[in-house]
N, CA, C and O of each residue as an XYZ file, in Angstrom:
308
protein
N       3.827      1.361      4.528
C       3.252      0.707      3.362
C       1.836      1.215      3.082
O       1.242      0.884      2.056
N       1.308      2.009      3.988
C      -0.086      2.403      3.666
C       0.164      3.058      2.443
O      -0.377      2.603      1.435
N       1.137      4.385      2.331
C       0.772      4.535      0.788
C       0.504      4.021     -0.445
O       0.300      4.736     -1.426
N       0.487      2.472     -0.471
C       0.694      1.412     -1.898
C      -0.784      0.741     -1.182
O      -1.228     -0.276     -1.715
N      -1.119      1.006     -0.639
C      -3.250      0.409     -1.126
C      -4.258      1.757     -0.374
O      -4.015      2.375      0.662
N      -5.223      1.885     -1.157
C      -6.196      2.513     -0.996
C      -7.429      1.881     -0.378
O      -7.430      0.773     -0.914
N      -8.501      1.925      0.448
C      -9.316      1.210      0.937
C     -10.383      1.629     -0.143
O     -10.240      2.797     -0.505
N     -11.381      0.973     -0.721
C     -12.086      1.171     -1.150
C     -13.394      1.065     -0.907
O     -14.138      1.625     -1.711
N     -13.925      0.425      0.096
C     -15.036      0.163      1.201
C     -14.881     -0.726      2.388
O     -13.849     -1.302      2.734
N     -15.947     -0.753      2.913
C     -16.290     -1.368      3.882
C     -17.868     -1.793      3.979
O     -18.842     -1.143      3.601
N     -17.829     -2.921      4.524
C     -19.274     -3.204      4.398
C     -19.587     -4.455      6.244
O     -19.091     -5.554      6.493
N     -20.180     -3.937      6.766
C     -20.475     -4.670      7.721
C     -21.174     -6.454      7.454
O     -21.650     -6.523      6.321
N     -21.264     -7.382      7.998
C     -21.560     -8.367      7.311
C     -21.915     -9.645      8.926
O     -21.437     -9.698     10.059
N     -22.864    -10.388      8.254
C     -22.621    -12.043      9.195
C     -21.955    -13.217      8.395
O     -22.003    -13.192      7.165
N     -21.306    -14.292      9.087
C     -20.658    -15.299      9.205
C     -20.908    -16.124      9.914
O     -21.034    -15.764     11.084
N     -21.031    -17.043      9.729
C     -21.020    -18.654     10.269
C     -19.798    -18.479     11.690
O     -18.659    -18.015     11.626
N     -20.269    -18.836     12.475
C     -18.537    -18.973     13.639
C     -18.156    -20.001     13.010
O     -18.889    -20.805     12.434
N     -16.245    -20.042     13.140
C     -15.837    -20.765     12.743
C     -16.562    -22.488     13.393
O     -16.777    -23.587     12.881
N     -16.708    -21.953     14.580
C     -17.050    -23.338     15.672
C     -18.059    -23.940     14.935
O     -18.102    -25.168     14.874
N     -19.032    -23.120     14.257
C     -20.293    -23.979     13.444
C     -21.490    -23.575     14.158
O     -22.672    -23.694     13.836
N     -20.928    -23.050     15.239
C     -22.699    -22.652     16.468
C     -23.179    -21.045     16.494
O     -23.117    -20.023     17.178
N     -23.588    -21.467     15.514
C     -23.871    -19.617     15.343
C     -23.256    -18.528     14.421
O     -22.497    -18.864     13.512
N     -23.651    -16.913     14.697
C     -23.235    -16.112     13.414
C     -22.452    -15.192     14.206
O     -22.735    -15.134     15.402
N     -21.516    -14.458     13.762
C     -20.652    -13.739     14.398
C     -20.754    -12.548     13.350
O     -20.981    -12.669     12.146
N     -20.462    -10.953     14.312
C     -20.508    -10.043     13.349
C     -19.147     -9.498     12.597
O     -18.278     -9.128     13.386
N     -18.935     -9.428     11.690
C     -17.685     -9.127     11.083
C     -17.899     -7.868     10.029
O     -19.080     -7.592      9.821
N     -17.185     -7.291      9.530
C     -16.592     -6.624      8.352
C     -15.637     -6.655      7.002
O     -14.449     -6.940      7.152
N     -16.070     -6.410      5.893
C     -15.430     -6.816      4.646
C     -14.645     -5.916      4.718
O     -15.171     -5.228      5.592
N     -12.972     -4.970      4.180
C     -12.797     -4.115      3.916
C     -11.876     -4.423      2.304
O     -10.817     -5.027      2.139
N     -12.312     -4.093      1.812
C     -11.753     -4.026      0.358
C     -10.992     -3.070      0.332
O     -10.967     -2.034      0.996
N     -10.132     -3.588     -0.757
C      -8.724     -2.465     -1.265
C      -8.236     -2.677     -2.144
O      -7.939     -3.869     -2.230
N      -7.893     -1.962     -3.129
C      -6.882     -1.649     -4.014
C      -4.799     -1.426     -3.900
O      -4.085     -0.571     -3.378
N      -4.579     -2.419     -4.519
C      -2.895     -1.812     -4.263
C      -2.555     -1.248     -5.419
O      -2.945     -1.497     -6.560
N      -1.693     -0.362     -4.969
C      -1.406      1.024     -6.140
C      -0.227      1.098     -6.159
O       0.255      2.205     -6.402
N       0.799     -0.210     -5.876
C       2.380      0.185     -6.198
C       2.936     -1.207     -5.847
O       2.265     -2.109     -5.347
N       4.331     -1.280     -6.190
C       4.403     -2.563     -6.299
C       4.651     -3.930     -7.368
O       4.507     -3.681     -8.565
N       4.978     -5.211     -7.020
C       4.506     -6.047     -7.934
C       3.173     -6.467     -7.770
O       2.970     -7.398     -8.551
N       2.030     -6.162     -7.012
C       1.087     -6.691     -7.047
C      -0.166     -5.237     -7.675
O      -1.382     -5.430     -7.702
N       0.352     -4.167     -8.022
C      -0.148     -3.076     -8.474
C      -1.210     -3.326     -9.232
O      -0.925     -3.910    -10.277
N      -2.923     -2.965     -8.988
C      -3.785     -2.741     -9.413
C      -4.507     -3.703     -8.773
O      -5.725     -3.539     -8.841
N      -3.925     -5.154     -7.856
C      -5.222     -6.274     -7.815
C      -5.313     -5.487     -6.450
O      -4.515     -4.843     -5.768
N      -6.869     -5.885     -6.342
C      -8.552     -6.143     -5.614
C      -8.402     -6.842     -4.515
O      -8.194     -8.052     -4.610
N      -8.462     -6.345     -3.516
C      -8.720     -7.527     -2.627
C      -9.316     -7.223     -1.372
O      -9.472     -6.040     -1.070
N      -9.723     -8.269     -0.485
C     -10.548     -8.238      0.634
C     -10.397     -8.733      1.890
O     -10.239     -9.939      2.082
N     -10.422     -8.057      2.631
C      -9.874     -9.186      4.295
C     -10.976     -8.438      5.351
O     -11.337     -7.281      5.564
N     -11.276     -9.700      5.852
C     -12.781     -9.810      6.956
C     -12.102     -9.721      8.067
O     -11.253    -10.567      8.346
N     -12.399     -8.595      8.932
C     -12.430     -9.010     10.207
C     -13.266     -9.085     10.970
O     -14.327     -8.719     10.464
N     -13.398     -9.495     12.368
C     -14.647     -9.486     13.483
C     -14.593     -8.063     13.590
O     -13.641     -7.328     13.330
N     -16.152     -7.656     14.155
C     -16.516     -6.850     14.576
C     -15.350     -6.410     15.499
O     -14.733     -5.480     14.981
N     -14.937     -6.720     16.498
C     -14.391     -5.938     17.458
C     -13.049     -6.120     17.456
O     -12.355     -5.889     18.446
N     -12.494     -6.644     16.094
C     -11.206     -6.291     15.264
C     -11.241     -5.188     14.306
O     -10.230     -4.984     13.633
N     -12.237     -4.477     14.162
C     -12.675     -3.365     13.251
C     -12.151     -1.797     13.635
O     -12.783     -0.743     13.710
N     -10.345     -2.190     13.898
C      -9.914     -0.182     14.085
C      -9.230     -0.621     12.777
O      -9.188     -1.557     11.979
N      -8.755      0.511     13.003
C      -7.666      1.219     11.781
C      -6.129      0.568     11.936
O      -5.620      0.157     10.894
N      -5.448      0.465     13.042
C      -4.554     -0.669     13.307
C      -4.302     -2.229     13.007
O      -3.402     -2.876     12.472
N      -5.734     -2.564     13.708
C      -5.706     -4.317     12.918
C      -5.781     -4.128     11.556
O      -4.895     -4.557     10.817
N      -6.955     -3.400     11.051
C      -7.466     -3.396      9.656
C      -5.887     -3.207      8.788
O      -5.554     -3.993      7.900
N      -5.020     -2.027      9.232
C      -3.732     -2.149      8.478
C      -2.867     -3.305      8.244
O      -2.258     -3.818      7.305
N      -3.095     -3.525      9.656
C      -1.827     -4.948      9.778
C      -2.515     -6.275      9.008
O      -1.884     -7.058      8.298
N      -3.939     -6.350      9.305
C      -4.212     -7.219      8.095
C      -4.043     -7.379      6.674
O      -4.004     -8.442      6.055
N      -3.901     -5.662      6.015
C      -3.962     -5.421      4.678
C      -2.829     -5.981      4.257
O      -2.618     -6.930      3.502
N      -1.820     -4.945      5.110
C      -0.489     -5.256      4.828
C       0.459     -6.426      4.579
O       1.359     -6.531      3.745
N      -0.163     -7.671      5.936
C       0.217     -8.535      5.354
C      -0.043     -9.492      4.344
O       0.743    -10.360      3.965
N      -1.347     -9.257      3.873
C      -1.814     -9.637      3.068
C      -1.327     -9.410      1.331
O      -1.258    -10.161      0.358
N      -1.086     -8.139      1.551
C      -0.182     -7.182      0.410
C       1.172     -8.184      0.258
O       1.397     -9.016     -0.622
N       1.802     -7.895      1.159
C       2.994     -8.638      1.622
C       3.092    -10.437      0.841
O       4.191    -10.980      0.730
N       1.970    -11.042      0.444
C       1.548    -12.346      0.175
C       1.597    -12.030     -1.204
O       2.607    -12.111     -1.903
N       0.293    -11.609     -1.630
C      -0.120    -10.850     -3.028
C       2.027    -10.317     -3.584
O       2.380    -10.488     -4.751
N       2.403    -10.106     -3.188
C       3.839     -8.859     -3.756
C       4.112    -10.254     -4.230
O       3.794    -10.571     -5.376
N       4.776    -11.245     -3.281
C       5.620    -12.494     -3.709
C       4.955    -13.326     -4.316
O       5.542    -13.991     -5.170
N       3.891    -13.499     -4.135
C       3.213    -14.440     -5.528
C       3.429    -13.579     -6.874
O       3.961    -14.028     -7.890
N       3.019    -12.501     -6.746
C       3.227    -12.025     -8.026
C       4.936    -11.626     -8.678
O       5.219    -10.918     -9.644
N       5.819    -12.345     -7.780
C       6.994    -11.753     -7.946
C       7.616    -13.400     -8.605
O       8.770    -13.672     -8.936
N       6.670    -14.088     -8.624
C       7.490    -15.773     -9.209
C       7.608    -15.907    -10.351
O       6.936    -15.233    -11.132
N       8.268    -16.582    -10.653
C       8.915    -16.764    -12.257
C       9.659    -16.059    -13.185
O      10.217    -16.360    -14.241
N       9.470    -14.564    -12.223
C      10.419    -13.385    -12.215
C      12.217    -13.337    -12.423
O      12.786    -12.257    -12.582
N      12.528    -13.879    -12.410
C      14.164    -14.058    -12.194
C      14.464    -15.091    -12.771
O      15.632    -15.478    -12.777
């Protein structure tokens, strides 16, 4: 599925821990999907710093893509 989104940046970033005690370091990575029913939308998924390879970062996109496809696939039929 990598061929149907393009990354379009990355931006390093802080966050609140979820816990409330403090800031944790994370990353934005934005993307574009380029095929599909969800073709052309924008979108963004944060991970922690030391969730930041190329593996998580996919499996996050993807399923995320995967969300984005079927919402945009309702009312369809």
């Amino acid at each position: 599925m990598a061929d149907s989104y393009k990354i379009t940046g990355q931006k390093q970033n802080v966050q609140i821990s979820p816990a409330g005690a403090g800031f944790e370091n994370v990353w934005d990575i934005t993307y574009k999907v380029t095929s599909g029913p969800a073709a052309n939308t924008v979108g963004t998924v944060t991970v922690l710093d030391a969730d930041h390879n190329a593996k998580y970062v996919q499996q996050a996109i993807e399923e995320k893509i995967a969300t984005l496809a079927a919402v945009a696939s309702l009312g369809g039929k």
